[in-house]
N, CA, C and O atoms as CSV, one atom per row, in Angstrom:
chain,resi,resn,atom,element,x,y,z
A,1,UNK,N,N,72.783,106.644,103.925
A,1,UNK,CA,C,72.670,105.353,104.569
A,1,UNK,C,C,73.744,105.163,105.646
A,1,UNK,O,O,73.700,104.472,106.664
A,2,UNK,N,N,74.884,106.080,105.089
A,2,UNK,CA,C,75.840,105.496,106.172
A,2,UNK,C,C,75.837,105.994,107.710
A,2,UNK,O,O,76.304,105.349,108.649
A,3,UNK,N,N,75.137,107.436,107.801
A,3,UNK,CA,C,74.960,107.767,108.953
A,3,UNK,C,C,73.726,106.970,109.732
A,3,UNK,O,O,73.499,107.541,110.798
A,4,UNK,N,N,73.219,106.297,109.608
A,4,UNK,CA,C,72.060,105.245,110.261
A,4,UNK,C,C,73.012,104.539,111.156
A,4,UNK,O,O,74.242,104.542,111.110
A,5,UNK,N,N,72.135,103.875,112.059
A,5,UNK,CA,C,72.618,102.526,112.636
A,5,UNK,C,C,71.655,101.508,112.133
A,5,UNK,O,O,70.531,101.810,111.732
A,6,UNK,N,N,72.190,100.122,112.169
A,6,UNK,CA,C,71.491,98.690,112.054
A,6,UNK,C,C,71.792,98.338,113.100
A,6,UNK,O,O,72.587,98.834,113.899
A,7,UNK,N,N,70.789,96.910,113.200
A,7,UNK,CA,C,70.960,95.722,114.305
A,7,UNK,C,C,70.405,94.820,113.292
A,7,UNK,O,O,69.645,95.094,112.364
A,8,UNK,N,N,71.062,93.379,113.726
A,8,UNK,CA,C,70.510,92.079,113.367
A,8,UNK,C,C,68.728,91.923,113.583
A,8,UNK,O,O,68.174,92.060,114.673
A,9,UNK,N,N,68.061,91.628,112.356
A,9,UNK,CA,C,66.948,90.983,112.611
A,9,UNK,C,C,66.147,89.921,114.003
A,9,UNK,O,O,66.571,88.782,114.202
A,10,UNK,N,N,65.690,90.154,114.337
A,10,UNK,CA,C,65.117,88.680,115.258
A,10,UNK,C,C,65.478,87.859,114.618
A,10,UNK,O,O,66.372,87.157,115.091
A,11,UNK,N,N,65.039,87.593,113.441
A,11,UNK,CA,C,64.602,86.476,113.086
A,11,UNK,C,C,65.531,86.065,112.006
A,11,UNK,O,O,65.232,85.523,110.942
A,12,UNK,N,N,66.919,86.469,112.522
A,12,UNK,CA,C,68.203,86.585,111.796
A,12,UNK,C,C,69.040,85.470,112.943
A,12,UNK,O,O,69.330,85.699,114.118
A,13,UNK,N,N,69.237,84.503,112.317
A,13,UNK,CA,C,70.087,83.717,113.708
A,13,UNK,C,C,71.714,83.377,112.974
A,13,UNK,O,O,71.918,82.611,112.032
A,14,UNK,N,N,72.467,83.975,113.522
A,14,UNK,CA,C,73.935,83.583,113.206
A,14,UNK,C,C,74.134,82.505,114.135
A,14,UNK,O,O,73.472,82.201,115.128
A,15,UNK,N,N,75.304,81.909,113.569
A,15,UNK,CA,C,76.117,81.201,114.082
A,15,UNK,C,C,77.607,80.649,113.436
A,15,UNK,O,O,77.543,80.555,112.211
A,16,UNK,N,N,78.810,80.303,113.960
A,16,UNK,CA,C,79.913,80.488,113.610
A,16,UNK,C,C,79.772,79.309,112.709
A,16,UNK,O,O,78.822,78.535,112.829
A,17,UNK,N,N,80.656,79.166,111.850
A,17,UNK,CA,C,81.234,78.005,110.907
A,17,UNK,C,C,82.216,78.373,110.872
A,17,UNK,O,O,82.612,79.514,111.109
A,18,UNK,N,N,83.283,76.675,110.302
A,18,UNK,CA,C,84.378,76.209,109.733
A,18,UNK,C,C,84.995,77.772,108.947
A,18,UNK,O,O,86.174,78.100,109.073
A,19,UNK,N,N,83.934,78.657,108.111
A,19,UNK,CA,C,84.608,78.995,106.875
A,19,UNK,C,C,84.243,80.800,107.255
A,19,UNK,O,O,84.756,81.791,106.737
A,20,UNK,N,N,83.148,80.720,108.374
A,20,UNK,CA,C,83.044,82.691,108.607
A,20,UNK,C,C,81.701,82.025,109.638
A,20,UNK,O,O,81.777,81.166,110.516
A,21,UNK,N,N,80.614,82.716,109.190
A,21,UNK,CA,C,79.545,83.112,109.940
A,21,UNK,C,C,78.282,82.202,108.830
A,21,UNK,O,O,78.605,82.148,107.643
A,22,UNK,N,N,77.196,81.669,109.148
A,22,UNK,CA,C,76.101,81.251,108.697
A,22,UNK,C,C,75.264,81.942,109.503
A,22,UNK,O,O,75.501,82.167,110.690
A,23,UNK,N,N,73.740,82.490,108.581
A,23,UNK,CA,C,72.809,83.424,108.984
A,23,UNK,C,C,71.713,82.078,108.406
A,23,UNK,O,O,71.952,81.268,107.511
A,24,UNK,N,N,70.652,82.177,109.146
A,24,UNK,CA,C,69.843,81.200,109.409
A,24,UNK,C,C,68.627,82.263,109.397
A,24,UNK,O,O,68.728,83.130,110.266
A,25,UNK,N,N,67.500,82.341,108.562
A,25,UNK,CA,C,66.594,83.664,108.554
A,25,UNK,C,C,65.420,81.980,108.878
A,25,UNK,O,O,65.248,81.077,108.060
A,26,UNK,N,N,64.919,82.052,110.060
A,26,UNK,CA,C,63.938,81.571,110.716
A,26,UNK,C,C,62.942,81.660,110.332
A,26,UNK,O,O,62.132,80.760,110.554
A,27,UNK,N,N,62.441,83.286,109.271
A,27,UNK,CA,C,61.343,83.200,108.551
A,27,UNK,C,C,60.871,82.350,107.690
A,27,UNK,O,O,59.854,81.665,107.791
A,28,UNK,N,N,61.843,82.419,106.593
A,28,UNK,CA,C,61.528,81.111,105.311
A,28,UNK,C,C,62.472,80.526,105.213
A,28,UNK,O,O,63.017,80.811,104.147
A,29,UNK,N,N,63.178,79.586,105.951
A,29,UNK,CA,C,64.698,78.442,106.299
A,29,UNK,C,C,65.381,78.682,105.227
A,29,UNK,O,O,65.730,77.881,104.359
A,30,UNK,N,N,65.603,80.010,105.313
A,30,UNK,CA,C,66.941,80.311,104.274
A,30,UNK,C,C,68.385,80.604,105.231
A,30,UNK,O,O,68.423,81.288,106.255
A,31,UNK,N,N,69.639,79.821,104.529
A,31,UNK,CA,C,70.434,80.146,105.200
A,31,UNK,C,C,71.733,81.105,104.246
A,31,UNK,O,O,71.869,81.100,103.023
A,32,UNK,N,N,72.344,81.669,104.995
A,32,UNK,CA,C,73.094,82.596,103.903
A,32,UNK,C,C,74.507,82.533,104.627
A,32,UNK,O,O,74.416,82.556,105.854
A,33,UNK,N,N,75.752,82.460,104.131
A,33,UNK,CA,C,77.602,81.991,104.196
A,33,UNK,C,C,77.623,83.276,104.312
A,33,UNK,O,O,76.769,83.929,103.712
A,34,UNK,N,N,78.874,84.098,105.328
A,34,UNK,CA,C,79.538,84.805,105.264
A,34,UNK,C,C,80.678,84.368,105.523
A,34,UNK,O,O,80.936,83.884,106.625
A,35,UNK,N,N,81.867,84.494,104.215
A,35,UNK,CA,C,82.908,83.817,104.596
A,35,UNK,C,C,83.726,84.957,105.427
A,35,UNK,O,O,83.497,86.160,105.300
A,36,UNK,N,N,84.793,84.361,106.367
A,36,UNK,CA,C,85.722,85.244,107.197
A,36,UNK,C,C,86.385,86.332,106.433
A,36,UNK,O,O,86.974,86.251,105.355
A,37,UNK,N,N,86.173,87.405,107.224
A,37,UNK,CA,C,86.961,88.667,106.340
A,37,UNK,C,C,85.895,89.796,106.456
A,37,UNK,O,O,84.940,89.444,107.148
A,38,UNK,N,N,85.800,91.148,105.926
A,38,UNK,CA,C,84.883,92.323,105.661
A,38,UNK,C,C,83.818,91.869,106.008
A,38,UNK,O,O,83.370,92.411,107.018
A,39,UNK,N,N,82.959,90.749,105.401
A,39,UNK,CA,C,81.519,90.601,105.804
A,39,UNK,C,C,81.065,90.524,107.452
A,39,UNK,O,O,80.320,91.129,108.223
A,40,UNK,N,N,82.143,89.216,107.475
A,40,UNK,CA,C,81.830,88.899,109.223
A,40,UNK,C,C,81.669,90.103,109.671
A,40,UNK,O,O,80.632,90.732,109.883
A,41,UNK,N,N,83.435,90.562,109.884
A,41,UNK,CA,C,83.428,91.822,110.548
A,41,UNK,C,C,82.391,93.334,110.382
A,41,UNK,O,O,82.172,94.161,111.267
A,42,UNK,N,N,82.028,93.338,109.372
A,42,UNK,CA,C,80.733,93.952,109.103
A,42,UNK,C,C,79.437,93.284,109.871
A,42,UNK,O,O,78.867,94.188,110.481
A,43,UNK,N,N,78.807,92.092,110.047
A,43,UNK,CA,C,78.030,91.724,110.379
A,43,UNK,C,C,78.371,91.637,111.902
A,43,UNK,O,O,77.405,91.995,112.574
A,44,UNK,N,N,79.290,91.324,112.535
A,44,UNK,CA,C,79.697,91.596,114.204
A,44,UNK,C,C,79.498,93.164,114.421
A,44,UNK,O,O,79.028,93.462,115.519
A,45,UNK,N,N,79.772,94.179,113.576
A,45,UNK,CA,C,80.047,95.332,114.062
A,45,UNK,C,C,78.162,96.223,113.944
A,45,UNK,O,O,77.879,97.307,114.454
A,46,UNK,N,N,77.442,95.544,113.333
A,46,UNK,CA,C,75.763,96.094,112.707
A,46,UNK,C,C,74.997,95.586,114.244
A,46,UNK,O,O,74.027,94.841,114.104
A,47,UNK,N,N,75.324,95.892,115.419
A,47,UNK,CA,C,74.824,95.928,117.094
A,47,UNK,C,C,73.591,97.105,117.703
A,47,UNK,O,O,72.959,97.237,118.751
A,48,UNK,N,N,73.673,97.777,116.484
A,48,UNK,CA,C,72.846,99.208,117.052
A,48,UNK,C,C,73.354,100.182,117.362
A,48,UNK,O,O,72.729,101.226,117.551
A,49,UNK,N,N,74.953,100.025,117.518
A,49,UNK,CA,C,75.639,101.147,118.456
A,49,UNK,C,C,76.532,101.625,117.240
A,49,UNK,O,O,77.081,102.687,117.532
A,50,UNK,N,N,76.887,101.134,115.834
A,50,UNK,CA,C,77.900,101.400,115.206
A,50,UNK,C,C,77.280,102.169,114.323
A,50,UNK,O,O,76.340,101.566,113.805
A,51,UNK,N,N,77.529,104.117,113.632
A,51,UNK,CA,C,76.905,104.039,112.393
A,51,UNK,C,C,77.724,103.568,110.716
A,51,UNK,O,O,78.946,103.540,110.564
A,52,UNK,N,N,76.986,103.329,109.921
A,52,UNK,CA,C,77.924,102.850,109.183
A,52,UNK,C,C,79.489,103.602,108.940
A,52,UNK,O,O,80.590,103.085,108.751
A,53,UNK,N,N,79.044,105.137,109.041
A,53,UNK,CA,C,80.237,105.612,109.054
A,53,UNK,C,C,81.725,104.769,109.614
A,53,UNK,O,O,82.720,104.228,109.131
A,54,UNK,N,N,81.040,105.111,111.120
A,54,UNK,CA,C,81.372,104.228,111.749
A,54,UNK,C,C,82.608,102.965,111.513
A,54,UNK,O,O,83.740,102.746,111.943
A,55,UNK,N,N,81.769,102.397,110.690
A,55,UNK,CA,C,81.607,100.876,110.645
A,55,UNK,C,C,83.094,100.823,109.089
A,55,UNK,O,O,83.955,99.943,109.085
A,56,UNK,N,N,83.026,101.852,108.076
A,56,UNK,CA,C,83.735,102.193,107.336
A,56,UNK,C,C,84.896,102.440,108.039
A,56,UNK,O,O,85.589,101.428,108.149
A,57,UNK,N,N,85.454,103.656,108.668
A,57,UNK,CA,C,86.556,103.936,109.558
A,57,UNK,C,C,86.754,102.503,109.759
A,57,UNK,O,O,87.443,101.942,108.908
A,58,UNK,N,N,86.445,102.037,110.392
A,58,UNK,CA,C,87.248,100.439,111.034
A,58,UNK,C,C,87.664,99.934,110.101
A,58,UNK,O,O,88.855,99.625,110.115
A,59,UNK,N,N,86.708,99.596,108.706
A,59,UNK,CA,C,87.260,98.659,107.332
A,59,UNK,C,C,88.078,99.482,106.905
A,59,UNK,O,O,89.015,98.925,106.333
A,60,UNK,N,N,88.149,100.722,106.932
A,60,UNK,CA,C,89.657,101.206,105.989
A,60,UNK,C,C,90.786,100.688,106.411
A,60,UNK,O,O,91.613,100.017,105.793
A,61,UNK,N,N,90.763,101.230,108.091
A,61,UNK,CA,C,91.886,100.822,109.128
A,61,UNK,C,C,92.043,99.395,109.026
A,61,UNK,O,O,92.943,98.997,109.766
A,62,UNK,N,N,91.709,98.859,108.635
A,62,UNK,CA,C,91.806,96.921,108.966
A,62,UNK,C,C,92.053,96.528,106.804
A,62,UNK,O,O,93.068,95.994,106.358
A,63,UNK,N,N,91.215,96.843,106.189
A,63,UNK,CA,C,91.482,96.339,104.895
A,63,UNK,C,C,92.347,97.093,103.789
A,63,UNK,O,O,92.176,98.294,104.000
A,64,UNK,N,N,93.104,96.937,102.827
A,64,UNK,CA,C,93.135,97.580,101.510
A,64,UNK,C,C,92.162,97.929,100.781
A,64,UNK,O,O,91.061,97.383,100.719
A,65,UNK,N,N,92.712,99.284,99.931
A,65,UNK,CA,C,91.138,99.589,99.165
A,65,UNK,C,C,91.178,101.067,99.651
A,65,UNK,O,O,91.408,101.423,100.806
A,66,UNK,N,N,90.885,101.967,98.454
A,66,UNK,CA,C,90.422,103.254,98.881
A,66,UNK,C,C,89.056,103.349,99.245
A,66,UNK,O,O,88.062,102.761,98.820
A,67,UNK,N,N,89.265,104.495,100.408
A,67,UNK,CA,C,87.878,104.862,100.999
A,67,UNK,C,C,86.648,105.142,100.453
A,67,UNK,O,O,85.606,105.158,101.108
A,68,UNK,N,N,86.764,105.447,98.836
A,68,UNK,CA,C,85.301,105.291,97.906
A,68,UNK,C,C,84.999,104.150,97.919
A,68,UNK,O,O,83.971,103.775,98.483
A,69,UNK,N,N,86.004,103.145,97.163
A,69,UNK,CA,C,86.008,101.455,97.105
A,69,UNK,C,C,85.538,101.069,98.487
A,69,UNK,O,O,84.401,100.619,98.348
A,70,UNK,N,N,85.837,101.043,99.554
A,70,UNK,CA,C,85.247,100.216,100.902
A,70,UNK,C,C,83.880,100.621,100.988
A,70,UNK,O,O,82.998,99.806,101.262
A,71,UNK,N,N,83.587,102.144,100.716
A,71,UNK,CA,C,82.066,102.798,101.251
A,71,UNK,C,C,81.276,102.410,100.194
A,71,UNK,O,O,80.142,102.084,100.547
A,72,UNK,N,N,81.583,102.306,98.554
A,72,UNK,CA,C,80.508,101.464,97.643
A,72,UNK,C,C,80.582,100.209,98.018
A,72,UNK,O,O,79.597,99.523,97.744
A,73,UNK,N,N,81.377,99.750,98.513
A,73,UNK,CA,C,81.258,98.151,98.816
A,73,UNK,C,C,80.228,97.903,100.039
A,73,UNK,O,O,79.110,97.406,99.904
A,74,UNK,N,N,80.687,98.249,101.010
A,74,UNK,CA,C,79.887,98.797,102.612
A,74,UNK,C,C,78.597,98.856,102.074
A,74,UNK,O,O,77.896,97.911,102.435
A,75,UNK,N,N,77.932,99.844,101.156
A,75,UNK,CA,C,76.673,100.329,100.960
A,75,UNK,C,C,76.137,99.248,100.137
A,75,UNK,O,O,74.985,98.887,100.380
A,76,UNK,N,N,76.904,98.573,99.038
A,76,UNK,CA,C,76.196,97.872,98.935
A,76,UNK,C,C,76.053,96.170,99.402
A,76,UNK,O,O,75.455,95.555,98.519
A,77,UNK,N,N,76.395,95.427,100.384
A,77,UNK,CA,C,76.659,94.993,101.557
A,77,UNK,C,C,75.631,95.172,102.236
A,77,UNK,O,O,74.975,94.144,102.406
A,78,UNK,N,N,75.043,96.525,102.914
A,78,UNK,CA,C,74.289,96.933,103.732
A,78,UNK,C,C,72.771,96.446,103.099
A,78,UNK,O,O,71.885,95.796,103.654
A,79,UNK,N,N,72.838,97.124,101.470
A,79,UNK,CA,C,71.620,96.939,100.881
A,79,UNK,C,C,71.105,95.423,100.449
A,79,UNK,O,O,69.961,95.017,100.245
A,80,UNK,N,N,72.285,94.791,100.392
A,80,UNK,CA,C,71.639,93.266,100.781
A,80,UNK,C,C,71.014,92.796,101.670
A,80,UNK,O,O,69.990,92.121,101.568
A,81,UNK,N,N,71.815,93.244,103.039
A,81,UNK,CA,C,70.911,92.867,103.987
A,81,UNK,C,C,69.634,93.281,103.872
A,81,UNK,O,O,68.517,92.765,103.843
A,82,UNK,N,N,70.107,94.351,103.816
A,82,UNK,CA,C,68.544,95.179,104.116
A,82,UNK,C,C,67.470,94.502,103.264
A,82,UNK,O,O,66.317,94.316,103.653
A,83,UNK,N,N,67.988,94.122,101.968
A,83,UNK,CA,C,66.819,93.679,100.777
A,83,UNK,C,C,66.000,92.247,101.560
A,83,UNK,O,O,64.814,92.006,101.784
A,84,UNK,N,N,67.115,91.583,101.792
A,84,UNK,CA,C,66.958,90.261,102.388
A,84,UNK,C,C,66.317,90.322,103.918
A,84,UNK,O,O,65.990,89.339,104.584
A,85,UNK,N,N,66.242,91.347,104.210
A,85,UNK,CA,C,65.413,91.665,105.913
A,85,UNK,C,C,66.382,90.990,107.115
A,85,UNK,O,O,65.999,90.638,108.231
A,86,UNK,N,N,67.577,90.921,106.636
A,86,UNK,CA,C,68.299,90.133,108.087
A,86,UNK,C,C,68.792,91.394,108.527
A,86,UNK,O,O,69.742,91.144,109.268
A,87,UNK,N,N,68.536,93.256,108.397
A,87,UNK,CA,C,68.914,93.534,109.364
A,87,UNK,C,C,67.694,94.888,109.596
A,87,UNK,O,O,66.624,94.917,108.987
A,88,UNK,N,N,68.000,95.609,110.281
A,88,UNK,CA,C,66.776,96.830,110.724
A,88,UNK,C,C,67.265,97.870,111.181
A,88,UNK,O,O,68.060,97.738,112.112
A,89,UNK,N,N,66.988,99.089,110.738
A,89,UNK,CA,C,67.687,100.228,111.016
A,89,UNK,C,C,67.305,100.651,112.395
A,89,UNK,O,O,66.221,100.533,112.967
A,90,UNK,N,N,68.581,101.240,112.863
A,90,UNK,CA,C,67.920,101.408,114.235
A,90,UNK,C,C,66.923,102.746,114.677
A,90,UNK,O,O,67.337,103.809,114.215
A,91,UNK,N,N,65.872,102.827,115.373
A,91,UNK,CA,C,65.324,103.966,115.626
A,91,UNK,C,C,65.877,104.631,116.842
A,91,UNK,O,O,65.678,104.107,117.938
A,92,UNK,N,N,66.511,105.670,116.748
A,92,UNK,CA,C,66.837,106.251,117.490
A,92,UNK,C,C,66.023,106.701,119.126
A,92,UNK,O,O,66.502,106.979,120.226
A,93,UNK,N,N,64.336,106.579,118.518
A,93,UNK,CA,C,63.641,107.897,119.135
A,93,UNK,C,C,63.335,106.587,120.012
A,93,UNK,O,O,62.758,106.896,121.054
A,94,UNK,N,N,63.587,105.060,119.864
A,94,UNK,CA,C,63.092,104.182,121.388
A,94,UNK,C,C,64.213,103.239,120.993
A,94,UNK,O,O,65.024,103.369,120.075
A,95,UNK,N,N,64.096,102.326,121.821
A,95,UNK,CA,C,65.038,101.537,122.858
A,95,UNK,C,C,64.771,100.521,122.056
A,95,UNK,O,O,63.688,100.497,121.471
A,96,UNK,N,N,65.673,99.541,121.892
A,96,UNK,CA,C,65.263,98.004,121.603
A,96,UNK,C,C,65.193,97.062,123.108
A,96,UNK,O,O,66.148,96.971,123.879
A,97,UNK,N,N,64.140,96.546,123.272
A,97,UNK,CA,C,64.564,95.763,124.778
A,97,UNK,C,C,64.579,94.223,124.355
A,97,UNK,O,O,63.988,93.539,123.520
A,98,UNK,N,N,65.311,94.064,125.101
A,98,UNK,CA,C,66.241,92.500,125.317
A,98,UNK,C,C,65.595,91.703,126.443
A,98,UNK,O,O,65.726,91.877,127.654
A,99,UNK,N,N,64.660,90.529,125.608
A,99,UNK,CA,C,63.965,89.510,126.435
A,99,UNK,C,C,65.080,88.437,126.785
A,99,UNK,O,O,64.797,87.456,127.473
């Protein structure tokens, strides 16, 4: 999983709060808290361009925690989203275009 890239859903709408990030899934008006810390910064860094690998290297460098501990955490993190559809792996073999 970790060598993939993600991007945010369409139909995934962030926006900042008081306390981290609120995700707003437009599909069925569910909204979901990311408080400030690992998540945000996990959810800013899931653009298309980062692979999770990636995305690990940065949380070691920035948090406490051995590098098994951040990458089971990371993975499972990732698999929420993923369960919850706010994010989409990226396909390499085409382009995402930006209306």
């Amino acid at each position: 999983m970790l060598t993939k890239k993600f991007y945010h859903a369409d139909e995934a709408i962030a926006f900042p709060t008081i306390s981290g990030i609120a995700i707003h899934d437009i599909r069925n008006d569910v909204f979901y808290n990311l408080d400030a810390g690992a998540s945000v910064d996990i959810w800013n860094l899931l653009d298309g361009t980062n692979t999770g690998e990636e995305i690990l290297t940065y949380l070691y460098g920035k948090y406490d925690g051995t590098i098994q501990q951040i990458r089971e955490d990371l993975t499972d993190f990732l698999n929420q989203l993923l369960i919850a559809d706010l994010i989409v792996e990226k396909d390499d073999n085409c382009s995402r275009i930006e209306i």
